[in-house]
N, C-alpha and C positions, 0 to 999 in steps of 0.2 A: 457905481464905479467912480462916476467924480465925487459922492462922498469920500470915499477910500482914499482918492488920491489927493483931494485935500487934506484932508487929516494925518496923510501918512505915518508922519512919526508921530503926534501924539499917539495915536493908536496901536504902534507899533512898541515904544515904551509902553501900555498900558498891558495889552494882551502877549506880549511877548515876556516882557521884565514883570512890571508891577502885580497881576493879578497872580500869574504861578507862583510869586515868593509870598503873595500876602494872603490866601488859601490858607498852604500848610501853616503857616506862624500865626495868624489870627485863628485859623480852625482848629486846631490838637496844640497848637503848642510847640510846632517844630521849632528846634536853634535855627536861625535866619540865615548861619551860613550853610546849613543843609538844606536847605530851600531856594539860595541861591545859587549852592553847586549843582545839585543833582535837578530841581525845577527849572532852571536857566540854561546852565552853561554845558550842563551834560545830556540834556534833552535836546540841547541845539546840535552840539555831536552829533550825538545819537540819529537826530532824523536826519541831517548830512549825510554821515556813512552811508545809512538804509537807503537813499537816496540814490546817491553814487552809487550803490551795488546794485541797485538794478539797474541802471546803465550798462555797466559794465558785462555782468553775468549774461543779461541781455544781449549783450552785443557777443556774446563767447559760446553760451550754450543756451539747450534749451530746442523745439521743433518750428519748424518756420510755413504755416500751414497759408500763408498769402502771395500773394505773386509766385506763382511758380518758376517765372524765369528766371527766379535767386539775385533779380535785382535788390530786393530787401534784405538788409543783414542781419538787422537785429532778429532775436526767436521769442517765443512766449515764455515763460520763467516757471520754471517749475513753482508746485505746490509751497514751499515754505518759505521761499524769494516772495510768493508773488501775497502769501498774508503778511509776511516782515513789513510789506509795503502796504498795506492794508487793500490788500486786493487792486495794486494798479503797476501790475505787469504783464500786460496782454502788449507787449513790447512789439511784438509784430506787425500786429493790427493796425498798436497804434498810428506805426510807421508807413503802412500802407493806406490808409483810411486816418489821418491824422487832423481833417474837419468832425469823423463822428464824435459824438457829444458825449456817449458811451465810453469810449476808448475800447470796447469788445464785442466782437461779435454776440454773446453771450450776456444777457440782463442778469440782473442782482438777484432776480428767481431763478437764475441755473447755478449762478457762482457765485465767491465771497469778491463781490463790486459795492463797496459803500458809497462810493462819489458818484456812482450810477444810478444807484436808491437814492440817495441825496438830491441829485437834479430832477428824476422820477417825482420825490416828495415835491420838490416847488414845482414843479409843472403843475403839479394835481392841484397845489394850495393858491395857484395861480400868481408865481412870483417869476417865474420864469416862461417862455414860450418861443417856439420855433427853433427848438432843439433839432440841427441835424442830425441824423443816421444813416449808414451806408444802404442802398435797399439790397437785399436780398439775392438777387440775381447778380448782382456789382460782388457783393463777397465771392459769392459762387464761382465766378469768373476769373476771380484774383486766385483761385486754388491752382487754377491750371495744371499746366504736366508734372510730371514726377521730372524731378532735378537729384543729383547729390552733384554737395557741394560741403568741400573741407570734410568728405567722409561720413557726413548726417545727410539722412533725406529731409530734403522741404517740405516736400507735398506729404500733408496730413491732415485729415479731418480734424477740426480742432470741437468740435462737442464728441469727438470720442476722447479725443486729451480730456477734458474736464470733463468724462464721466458726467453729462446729462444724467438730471436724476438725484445727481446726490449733494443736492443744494443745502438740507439741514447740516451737514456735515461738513461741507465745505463754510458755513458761517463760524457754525460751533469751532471747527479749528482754525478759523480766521482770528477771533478773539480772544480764543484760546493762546494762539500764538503774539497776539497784539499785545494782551495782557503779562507776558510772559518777563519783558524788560521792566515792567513795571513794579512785578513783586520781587525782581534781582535788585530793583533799583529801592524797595523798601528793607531788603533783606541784610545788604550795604549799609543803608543807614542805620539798621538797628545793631550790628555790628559798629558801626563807628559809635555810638552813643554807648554800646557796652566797655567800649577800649577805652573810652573816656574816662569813663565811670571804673575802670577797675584801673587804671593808673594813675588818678586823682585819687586813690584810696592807700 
C-alpha cells in the first residue's frame, strides 16, 4: 500500500495509459490512435458505466435476502449485471456485511466471484492474511422475517438465488460475458480499419 501510494501516478500513467496503448502497437501492429481510443479512453468509459450500473440497478431491482427489516436497500443483481461487473454484485450483502473480504455470502466455488478467488489465491500464496468473513450464524440472522417492501419480497434465501451447484456455468458465462465487450470492441476496430482502407481507395 505505501508502494502504491507513492508511486501513484507514475503508475497510474504506466498501467493505465502506457502499457494498453503499447501491447496492441508494439504487439500486431495496431494504428496508435486505435489503441488509444478503444485501449484508453473507451475502456475507461466502459468500466465507469459497468460500474455506475451496478450502483444503480442495485439500488432499483434485484432480491434483498439480508436484514430482513428492509433497512438495507440495495438488492443482489441479477445474473448478467452481476458478470458485466465481473462477479461483484452481491450488492446486498455487501451493504449489510460490508467488512466481509468476500463481499458474498457465496465463495468463488459456488459463483462467478473473481476478486474472491483472487484474495483466496494470496491467502494460500501467503500474501495476504486475516481476511474477514461474516460467520455463518451472523448471515443467518440478517435473513430474518419476510418484509415486502416497494412491492418485492426481501426475505430470500440467496444460495437458492444462485442455484448452488452450478458453479461451472456460472464461470463459463461469467467470461463469456466479460469477454463479450471485448470482441464488440475488436469487431469495431476492424470495421474502422475496413472504412479506412476502402475510402482511401
Amino acid at each position: 500500500m505505501a508502494f502504491q501510494r507513492r508511486w501513484y501516478r507514475p503508475l497510474v500513467l504506466l498501467l493505465w495509459f502506457a502499457l494498453p496503448v503499447a501491447v496492441p502497437v508494439w504487439g500486431w501492429g495496431e494504428p496508435i490512435e486505435h489503441a488509444l481510443f478503444f485501449c484508453v479512453f473507451f475502456r475507461y468509459a466502459y468500466s465507469l458505466h459497468i460500474t455506475w450500473l451496478t450502483n444503480s440497478w442495485c439500488h432499483l431491482y434485484g432480491e434483498r435476502p439480508y436484514n430482513g427489516n428492509g433497512q438495507i436497500g440495495p438488492a443482489e443483481a441479477h445474473l448478467l449485471v452481476r458478470h458485466l461487473v465481473g462477479g461483484e454484485a452481491f450488492h446486498n450483502y455487501h451493504h449489510a456485511f460490508p467488512w466481509d473480504a468476500g463481499a458474498s455470502e457465496l465463495g468463488p466455488e459456488e459463483v462467478f466471484n473473481p476478486a474472491s478467488a483472487y484474495l483466496n489465491c494470496l491467502v494460500w500464496l501467503g500474501l495476504a492474511s486475516g481476511l474477514k468473513r461474516a460467520r455463518v450464524d451472523l448471515v443467518e440472522r440478517s435473513k430474518g422475517k419476510r418484509r415486502r417492501g416497494k412491492g418485492r419480497k426481501l426475505d430470500t434465501n440467496s444460495r437458492d438465488l444462485y442455484q448452488r451447484g452450478h458453479a461451472r456455468f456460472e464461470w463459463f458465462t461469467g467470461y463469456l460475458v466479460n469477454l463479450l465487450p471485448h470482441f464488440l470492441f475488436w469487431c469495431l476496430a476492424h470495421f474502422i480499419d475496413q472504412m479506412q482502407i476502402f475510402l482511401s481507395s
